[in-house]
N, C-alpha and C positions, 0 to 999 in steps of 0.2 A: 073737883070736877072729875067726871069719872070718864077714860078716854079706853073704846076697845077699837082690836082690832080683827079683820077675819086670822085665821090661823094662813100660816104660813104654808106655800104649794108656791113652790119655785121649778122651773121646767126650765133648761137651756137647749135649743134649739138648734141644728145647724150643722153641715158639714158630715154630721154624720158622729156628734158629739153629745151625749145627752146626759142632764142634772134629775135624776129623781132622789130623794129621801133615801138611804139606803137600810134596804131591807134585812133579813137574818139571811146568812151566807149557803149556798147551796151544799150539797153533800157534793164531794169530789172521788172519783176513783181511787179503790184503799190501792196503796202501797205497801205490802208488807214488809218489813225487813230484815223479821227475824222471827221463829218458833223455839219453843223449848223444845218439845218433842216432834222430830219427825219417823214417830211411828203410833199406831193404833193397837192395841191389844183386843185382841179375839176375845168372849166372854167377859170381860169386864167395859167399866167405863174409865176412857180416859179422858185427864184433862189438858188443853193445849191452850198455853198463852202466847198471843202473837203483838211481834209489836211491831208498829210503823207510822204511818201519817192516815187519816180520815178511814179509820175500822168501824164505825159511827155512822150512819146508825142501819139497826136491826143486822146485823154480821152474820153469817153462814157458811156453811162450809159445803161448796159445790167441787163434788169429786168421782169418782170412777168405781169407790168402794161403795158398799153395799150397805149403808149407812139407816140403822132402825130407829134413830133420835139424836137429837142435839140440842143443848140448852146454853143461850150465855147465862153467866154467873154478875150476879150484883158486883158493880163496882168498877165496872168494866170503861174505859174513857176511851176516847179517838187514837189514840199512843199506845193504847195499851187493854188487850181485853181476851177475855178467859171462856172458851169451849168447852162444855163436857158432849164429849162424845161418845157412841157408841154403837157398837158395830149389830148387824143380824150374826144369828148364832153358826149358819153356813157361811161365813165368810171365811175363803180360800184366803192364808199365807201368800203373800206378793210384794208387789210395786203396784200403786195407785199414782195415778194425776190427783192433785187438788186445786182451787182458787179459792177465795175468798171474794162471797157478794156481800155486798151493800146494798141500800138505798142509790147510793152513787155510783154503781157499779161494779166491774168485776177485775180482782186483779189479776196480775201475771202468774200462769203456771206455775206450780213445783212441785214435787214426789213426793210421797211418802210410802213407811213398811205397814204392812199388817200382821202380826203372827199372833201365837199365844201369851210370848215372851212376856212380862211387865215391864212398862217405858219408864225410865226416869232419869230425872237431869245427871249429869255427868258430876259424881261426886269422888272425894279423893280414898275413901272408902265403904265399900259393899259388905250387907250381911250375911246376902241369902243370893245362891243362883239357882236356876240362872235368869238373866237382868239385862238388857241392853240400854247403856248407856248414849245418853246426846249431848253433846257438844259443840263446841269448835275449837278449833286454831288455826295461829296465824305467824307464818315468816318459820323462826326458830323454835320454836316456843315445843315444851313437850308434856304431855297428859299425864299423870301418874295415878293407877286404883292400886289401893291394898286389897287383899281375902284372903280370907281362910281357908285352908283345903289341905284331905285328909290321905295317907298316902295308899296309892293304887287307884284315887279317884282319876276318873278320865274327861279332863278338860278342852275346851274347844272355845277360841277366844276367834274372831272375827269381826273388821271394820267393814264397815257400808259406805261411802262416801263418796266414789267416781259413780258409783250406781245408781248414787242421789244426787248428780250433779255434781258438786261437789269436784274441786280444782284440788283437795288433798290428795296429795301420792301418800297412804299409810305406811309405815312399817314398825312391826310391833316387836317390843323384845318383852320376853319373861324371867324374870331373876327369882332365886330359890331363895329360903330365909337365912341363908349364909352370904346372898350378894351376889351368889354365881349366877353366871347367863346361863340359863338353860334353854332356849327356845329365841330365835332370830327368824321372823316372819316378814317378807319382802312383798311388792306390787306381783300381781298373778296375772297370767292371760287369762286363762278361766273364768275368774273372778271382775275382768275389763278392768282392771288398774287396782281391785283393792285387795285384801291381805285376810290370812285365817293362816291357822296351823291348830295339831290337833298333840294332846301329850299326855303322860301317866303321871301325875302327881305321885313324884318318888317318897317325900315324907310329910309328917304333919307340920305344920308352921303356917306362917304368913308370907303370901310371894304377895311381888311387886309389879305390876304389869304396866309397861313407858307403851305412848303411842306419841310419834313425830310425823315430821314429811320425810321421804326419802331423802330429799337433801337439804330437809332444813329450813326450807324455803317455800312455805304454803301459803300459797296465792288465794285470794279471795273469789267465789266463796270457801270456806274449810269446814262447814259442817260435817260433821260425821254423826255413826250410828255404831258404838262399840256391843259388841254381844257378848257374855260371857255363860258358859255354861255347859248344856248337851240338849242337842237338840237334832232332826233330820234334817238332812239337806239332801239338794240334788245339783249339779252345774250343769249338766251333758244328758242328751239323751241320747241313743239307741235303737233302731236308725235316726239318723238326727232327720231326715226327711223322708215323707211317705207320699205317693201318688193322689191327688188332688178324689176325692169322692172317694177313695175307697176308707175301707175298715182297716187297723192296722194293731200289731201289738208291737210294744214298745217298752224298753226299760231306763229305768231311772237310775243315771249311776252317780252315788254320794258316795258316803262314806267308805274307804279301804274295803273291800271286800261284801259292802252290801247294795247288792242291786234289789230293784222292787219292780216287777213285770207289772201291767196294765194293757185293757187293748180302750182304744181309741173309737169312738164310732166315725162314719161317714162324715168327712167336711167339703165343706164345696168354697166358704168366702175365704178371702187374708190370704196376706204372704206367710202366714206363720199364727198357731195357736197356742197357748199354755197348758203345758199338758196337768191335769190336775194331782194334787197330792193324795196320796192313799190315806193319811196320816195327815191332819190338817193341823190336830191338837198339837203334835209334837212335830214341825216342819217351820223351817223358817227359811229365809230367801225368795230372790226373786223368780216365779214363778219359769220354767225351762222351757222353748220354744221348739216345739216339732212344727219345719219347714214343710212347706210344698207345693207341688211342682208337677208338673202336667207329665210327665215322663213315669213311665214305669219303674219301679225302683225293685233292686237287686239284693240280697246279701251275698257279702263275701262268706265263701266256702273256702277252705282250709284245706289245701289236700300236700301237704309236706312242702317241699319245693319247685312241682308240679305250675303252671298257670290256669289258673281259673278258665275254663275256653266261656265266653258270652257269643248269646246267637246271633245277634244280628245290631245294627245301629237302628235308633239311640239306644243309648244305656247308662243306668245310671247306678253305681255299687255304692253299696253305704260299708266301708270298707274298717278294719281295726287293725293299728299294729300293737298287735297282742306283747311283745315281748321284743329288747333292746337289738338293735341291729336287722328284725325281720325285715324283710324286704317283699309284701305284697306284690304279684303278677296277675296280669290280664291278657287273654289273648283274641283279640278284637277282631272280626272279618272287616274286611274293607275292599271296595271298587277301585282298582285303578284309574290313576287321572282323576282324583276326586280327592277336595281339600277336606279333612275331619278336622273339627278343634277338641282339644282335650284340653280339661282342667279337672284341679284340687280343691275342693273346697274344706279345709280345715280352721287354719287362725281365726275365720269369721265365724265358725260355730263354735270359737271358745277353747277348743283343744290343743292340749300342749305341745304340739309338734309343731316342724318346718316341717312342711312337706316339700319332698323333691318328685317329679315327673320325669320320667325318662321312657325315650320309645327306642323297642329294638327289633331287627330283624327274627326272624325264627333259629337264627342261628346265634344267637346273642349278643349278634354288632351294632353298636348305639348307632341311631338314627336322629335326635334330639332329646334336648334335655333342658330343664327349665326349672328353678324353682324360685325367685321371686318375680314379681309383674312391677311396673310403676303405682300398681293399686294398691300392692299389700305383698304378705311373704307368702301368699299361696298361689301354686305354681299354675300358669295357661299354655299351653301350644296349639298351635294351628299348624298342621304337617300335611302336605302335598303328596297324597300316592304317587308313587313315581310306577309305569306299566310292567307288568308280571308281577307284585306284589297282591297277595288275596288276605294277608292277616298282618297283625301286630301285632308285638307283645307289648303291655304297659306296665313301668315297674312302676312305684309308690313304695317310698318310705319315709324315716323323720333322717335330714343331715346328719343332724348328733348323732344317730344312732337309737335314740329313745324310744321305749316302749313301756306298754301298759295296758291296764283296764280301761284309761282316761282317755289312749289315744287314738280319736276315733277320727273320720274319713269321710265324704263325700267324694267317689269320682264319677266322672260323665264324661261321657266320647257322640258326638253326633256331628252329623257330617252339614258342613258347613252351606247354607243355601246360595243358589245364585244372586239371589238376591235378599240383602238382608230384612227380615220382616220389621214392617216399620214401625213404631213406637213411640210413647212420649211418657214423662212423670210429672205431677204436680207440686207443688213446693207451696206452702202456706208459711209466709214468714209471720204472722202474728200466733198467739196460741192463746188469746184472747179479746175480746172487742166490747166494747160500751156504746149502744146507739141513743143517744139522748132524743126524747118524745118531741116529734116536729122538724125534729131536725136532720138532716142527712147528712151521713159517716164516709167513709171510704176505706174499700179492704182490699189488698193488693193478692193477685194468686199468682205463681209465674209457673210457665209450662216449658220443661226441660224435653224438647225435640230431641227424638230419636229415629227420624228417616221418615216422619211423616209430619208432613206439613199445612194440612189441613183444618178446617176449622174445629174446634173443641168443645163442645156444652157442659157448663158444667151445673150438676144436678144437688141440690139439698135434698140432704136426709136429716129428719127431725125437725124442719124447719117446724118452729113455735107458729102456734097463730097471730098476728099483728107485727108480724116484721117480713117486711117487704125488702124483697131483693132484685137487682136491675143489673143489665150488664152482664147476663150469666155465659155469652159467646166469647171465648176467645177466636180472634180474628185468623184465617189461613194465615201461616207464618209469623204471626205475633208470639213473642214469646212469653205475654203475662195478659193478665188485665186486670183495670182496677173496678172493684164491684160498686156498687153503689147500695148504702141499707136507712132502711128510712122504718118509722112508727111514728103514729098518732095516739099510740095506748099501750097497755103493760104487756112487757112482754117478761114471761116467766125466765130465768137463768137456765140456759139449755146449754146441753153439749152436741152444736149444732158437727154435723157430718156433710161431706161433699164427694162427690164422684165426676169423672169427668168423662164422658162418652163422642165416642167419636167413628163412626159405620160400624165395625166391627170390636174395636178395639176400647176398654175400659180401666181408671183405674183411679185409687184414690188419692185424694188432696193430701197431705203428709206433710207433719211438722222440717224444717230443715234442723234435724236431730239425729247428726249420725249415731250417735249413742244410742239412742232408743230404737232406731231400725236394727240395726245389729243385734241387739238380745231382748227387746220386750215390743215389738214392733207394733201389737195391737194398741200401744197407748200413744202412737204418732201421729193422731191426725183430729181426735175433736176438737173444736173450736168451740170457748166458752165463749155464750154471749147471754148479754141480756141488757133492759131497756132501764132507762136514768132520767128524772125532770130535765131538764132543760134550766141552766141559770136564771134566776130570778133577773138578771139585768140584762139589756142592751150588750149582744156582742155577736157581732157577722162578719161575714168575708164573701167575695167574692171577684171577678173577672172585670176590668176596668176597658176603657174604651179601645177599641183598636185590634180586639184579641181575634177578632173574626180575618185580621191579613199575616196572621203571624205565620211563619214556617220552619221548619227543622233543617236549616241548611246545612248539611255538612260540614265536618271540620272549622263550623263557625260557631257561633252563637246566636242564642236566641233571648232576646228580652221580653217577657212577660207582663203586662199590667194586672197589678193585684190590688184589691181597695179591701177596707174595712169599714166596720162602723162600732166604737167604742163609746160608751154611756160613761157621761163624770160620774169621778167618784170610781172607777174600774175604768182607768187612764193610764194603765201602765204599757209598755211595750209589746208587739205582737212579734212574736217568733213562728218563724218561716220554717215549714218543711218540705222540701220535693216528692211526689211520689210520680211515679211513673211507671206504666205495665212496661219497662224493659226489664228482662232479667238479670238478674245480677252474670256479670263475668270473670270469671275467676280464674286467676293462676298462683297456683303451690295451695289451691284451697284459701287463697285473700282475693277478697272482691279487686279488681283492678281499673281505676278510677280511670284511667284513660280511653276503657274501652265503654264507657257510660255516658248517659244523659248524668248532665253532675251540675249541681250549685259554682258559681262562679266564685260565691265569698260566702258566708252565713248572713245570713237577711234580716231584719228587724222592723218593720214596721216604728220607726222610733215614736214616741210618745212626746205628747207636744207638749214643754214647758210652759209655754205663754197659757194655754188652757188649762192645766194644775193648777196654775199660780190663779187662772180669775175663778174657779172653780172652789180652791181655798179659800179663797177671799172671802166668797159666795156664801161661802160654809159658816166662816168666819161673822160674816157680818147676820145671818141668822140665825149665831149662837145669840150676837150681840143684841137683837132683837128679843129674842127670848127672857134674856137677863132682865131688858130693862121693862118687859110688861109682868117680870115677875115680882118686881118692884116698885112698879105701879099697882098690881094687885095688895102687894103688901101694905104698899101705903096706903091706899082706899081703906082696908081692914081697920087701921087707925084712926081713919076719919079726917085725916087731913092728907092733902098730895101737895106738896111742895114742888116750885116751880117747876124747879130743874128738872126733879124725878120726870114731870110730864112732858120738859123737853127733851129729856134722854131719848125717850118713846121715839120723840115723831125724829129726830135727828137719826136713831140709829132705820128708823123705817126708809128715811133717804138714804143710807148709804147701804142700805140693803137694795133700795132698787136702782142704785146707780152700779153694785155689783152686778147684779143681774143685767145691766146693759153690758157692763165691759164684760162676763162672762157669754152672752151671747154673740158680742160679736168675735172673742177669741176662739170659741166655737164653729164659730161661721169659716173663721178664718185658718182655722186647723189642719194639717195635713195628714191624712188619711190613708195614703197610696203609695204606693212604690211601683218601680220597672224593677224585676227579677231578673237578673241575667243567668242563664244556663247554658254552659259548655258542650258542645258536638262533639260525637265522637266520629270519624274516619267512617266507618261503620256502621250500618244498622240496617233489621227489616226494612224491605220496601213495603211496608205499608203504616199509614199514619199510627201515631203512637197519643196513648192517652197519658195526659198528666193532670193534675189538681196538687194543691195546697193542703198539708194540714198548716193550722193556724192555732198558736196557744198564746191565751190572753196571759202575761204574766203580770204580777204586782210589780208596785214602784221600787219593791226590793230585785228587780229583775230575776229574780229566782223563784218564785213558787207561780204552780199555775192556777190562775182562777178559772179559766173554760177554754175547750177544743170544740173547733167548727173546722169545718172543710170548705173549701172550693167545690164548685161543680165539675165534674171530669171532666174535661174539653179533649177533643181528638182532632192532633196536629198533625198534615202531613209532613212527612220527608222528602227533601229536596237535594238532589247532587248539583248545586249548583256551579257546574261546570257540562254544556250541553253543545254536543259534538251535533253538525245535522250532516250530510251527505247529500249531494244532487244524484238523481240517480243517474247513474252514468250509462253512452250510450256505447252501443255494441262495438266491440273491435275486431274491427275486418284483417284478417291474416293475408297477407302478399305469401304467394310461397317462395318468393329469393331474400327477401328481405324480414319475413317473418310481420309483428305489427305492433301498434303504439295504442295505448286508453289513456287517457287523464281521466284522474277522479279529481272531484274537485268537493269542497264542501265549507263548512263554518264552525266556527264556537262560539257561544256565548255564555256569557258569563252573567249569572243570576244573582238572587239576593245581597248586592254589592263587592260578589266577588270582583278580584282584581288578578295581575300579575298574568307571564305569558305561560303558554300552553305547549306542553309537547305533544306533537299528533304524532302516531305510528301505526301502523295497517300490518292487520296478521289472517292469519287462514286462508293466504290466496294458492291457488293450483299449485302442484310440482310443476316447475318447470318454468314460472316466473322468479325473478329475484326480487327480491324482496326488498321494494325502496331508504330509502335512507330516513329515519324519521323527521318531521317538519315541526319546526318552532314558529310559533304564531307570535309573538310581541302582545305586550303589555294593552299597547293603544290598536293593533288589529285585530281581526276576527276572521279571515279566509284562509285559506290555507291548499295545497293545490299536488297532488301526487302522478307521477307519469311512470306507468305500469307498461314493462319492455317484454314483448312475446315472442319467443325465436322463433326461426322457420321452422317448418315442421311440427308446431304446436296442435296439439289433437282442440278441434271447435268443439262447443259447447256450451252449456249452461253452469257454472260455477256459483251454488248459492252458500252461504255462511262464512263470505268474507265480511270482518269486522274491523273497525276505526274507533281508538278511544283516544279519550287525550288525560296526561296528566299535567298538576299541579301544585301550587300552595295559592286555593285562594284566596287566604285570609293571610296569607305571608308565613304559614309557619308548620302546618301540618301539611304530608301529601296526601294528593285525594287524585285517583282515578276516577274518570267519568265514567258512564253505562256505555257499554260497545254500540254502535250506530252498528248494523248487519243490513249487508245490503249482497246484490248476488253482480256477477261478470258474466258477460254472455261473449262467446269469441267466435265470429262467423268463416268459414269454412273460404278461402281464396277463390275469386272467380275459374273457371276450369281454360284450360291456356286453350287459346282459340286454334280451331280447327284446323289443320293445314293440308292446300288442296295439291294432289299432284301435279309435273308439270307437265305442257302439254294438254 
């Protein structure tokens, strides 16, 4: 008897839990976690193996260089896969960004060199220089190369590694073929932490050349980029800063004794350009940054130990202490009664000096002196003319004493405005983003206010066609916002660009990378993005009941309703992420959790046992079905089907659809949802703040992810739920023997479950009243009642910007100031003493 049945199409239904068939696994955002080479060579082709998790499929290398081709190479796996790269024949010696796309996306940022040099892995002996080698290390650990070299050749060995990132502090020793240390190379300013020295190879032999951490202890990452050989450089230029749109000539100071003039044409964008190499063939390093700057720039002239006289403020001298102990002067006109700030700017363009600041009279008696800030070791003052002074002298030199070719100067004197112009920066905490096709992302910007408080636009440059962006207003006084990006189709891998305008005032979005602002600043701000399928399976997030009464109470907390909807078979745990347009707040440069919107605990969407288990089951029993019609098929073949085989059939067809009951109703029955608790800070704009969820579905191994979705933004007001009201109080009429009395009188309440009593205190009333004693209002009241005493003789009138707040702990445990109630005193003038008639 021959028994079929249809194929099997099982569907679990319910709660937000679904059973399909499962498919071939989506491409996920690559990870990379390691390259051989972090550098490119100029006219050839190199090759770069990189390894990490999902490199798979079609890999590419999106970057900043000027890239003529690229090919993977056969044999290439998701772990593990091989670039040949190669550059256009004009590509400038530098620092580049790179990522890495996929199909699934694009990864996180990292650097790499471009020169002529040839890249290869970090071996324990070299043939031929010169070579830059790559590596790492890690804690203690120390590098060793052999070569060969012939005597009077002139060598030059330099590490790259703070300047890739890179958490190694270098320090290089050189040993002769007798063992002797010849050369002891330390972390450089110049250099932003890494190491070079340069020497004559005294004989012929084999030297030995160690690279460590300075002490031993190198933190991850330790990647490095060792060079060996002869090649140009440059660290400094000459003026390090030139006036915005003009033409400018400029030198390049490397090596001892060789500078290379160039002129500059006309710039108008950027805080800072790369000034190009004369010599691209023969030039290695990171490209040198000529600043600028709306100010008319100066050179220092030289006239013995004379001071420089400058005409007028502002002024800006691109200054040199030529030789040890100089001591550079300025002699500055200045308005009496009029505050000028002076500052140094040195350490932050690289150059080896302290600079000191010192202001003196004309007669050479110190005035102020300054030479580090809280910011750095180069020196600021803001100095107050004091009346009859028309000039200053400004000295500038290095503490130690130091001088040189290398040690060069920035100073500026301009007189400080009444009011300071107002300003703000951008901050892009991601430096890269993946928006999955249908589905909608969220990107955070946050806006560092500088004395202006108004609303912000911010503007895409480059934006691809088919990615759609929303939410581009930061709010008046907001200090972030989170963006919204959405596609329905491909969008190519772009190095998206942002600017943020605001009436007059512009400026661009910026990696939070002090490193990269400081010496290569043009590469701080694209944003790689580009667009990724969407998982093949069931997995959402979003905003659960109730979320339209929620509020930002201060000092309290806020719970959140968050749902999801996970498909069996991708039933593992959802982990919680906060974002929020507040900006990070920071003190000693650490974010500081107390003054944020912050997670109460880490969050987990936990994953429902009871639904695995009937979803296995499910699995299980439509293995078992499978099996027994493939054994029913077998036995028909034979021509005879034995009982049992035919009861296997319909026996396992029942417990296949008795799974399928108890898998949909644990389905049905599954929990899906959480309340998020999130912590208040004391603190914050008054104006509602946006949050959303990232959300990552993770496997049942709780550690890898199988897909990120987002929440919707939702925009929550803030609430000081402690709320002072005032009646408005009526006039007090002055007695002139007795002077007069007011009662203020008013309330508090207490909002979003605050609790606990309130202290009320009343400030900014007239001279001449005293100033009550403050009022405790209790736990269980809310009135509260002030009696304001007016001596005689008090002058009548209108008194507006008296204010009444109250403080507390509404939540029992932080204090929280309420918003001042402001209200005005009106105090009426005594009636006039009645007339008196003579007698008679």
């Amino acid at each position: 008897m021959r028994l079929s049945f249809p194929a099997l199409a099982l569907v679990l239904c319910g709660a937000g839990l679904f059973f399909v068939a499962p498919g071939p696994a989506s491409a996920a955002v690559p990870l990379v976690s390691g390259v051989d080479l972090r550098g490119l060579e100029i006219g050839r082709v190199t090759t770069l193996t990189f390894t990490g998790s999902d490199l798979l499929p079609n890999p590419r290398l999106l970057t900043t260089a000027k890239l003529k081709r690229q090919t993977l190479l056969p044999g290439s796996k998701p772990e593990r896969i091989v670039l040949e790269i190669e550059l256009e024949e004009d590509s400038q010696p530098g620092l580049e960004n790179w990522w890495l796309v996929t199909d699934g996306g694009v990864s996180s940022r990292s650097l790499l060199a471009t020169d002529a040099l040839p890249q290869k892995v970090f071996s324990e002996k070299v043939d031929t220089l010169p070579v830059a080698l790559h590596g790492s290390l890690a804690g203690s650990q120390v590098r060793e190369v052999r070569f060969f070299a012939k005597a009077g050749q002139e060598l030059l060995c330099e590490v790259e590694a703070q300047r890739l990132e890179s958490k190694l502090r270098p320090a290089l020793k050189l040993y002769g073929p007798q063992g002797n240390l010849l050369k002891l190379a330390l972390p450089q300013t110049a250099l932003r932490g890494d190491t070079r020295f340069e020497v004559t190879i005294p004989s012929d032999g084999e030297y030995l050349l160690q690279l460590h951490d300075l002490q031993f202890a190198a933190a991850a990452p330790g990647h490095f980029r060792l060079k060996m050989g002869s090649w140009f450089y440059a660290d400094l230029v000459f003026p390090s800063t030139i006036q915005r749109g003009m033409t400018a000539e400029v030198q390049l100071l490397g090596r001892a004794g060789k500078v290379t003039s160039l002129w500059l044409p006309s710039i108008h964008e950027g805080r800072a350009v790369p000034v190009p190499w004369p010599d691209s063939k023969h030039a290695s390093g990171p490209a040198v940054p000529v600043w600028l700057n709306e100010l008319p720039q100066t050179l220092e002239e030289r006239s013995g130990s004379k001071a420089q006289v400058l005409e007028q403020l502002p002024v800006s001298v691109n200054g040199w202490i030529s030789k040890p102990g100089e001591v550079d002067l300025y002699e500055i006109p200045v308005e009496p009664e009029t505050e000028v700030e002076f500052m140094v700017v040195a350490d932050a363009l690289g150059s080896p000096i302290d600079a000191e600041l010192e202001l003196r009279d004309l007669k050479g008696a110190r005035l102020a002196v300054n030479d580090d800030t809280p910011e750095g070791p180069d020196p600021r003052l803001s100095y107050k003319v004091p009346k009859g002074t028309a000039k200053i002298i400004a000295a500038v030199r290095d503490v130690n004493g130091n001088g040189g070719e290398f040690c060069i100067y920035r100073f500026q004197a301009v007189r400080k405005p009444a009011q300071k112009p107002a300003a703000f920066s951008l901050k892009l905490l991601e430096d890269s983003h993946t928006v999955l096709k249908g589905r909608k992302s969220v990107l955070k910007v946050e806006a560092l206010r500088d004395g202006y408080d108004g609303p912000i636009e911010l503007v895409m440059e480059s934006l691809p066609g088919g990615l759609q962006v929303s939410g581009q207003t930061i709010p008046a006084s907001a200090t972030g916002v989170l963006l919204t990006l959405s596609t329905d189709g491909a969008v190519p891998p772009t190095l998206l660009g942002m600017k943020g305008r605001a009436k007059e005032l512009e400026g661009a979005v910026r990696y939070d990378s002090a490193l990269l602002g400081k010496f290569q600043p043009w590469l701080e701000g694209a944003l790689a993005v580009t667009a990724a399928p969407a998982p093949d399976f069931e997995f959402s997030t979003g905003w659960g009941k109730g979320i339209e009464s929620r509020r930002i109470a201060l000092t309290g907390k806020i719970s959140l309703p968050v749902e999801c909807r996970r498909q069996a078979g991708h039933d593992g745990p959802v982990r919680l992420t906060l974002l929020t347009s507040q900006a990070r707040v920071l003190a000693n440069g650490v974010v500081d959790p107390t003054k944020m919107l912050r997670e109460e605990k880490a969050v987990l969407i936990e994953e429902d046992k009871k639904a695995q288990q009937a979803f296995d089951a499910a699995t299980a029993a439509a293995k078992a079905l499978s099996a027994a019609r493939e054994a029913l098929a077998a036995a028909e073949k034979k021509g005879e089907v034995p009982e049992a085989v035919a009861k296997s059939v319909e026996t396992a067809r029942t417990a296949l659809a008795a799974a399928e009951m108890a898998s949909t109703d644990a389905a049905q029955k599954a929990k899906n949802n959480i309340e998020f608790g999130i912590l208040v800070p004391a603190e914050l704009a008054d104006v509602a703040h946006q949050i959303a969820f990232k959300a990552e579905l993770l496997k049942r191994d709780r550690k890898t992810v199988e897909a990120v979705v987002y929440t919707p933004v939702y925009s929550v007001p803030v609430v000081n739920p402690l709320l002072v009201r005032v009646e408005e109080p009526h006039a007090a009429k002055l007695d002139a023997k007795t002077g007069g009395e007011l009662q203020i009188s008013g309330s508090v309440e207490r909002l979003e479950g605050a609790k606990g009593e309130v202290v009320v205190s009343i400030t900014g009333l007239p001279a001449g009243i005293v100033v009550p004693a403050a009022a405790t209002v209790k736990a269980q009241e809310t009135s509260f009642k002030f009696t304001l005493k007016l001596p005689p003789g008090f002058k009548p009138g209108d008194f507006p910007g008296v204010k009444i707040s109250g403080t507390g702990k509404p939540y029992g445990t932080t204090q929280l100031k309420s918003r001042d109630a402001v209200f005005s005193v009106k105090v009426v003038a005594p009636d006039p003493a009645p007339e008196v008639k003579p007698s008679g």
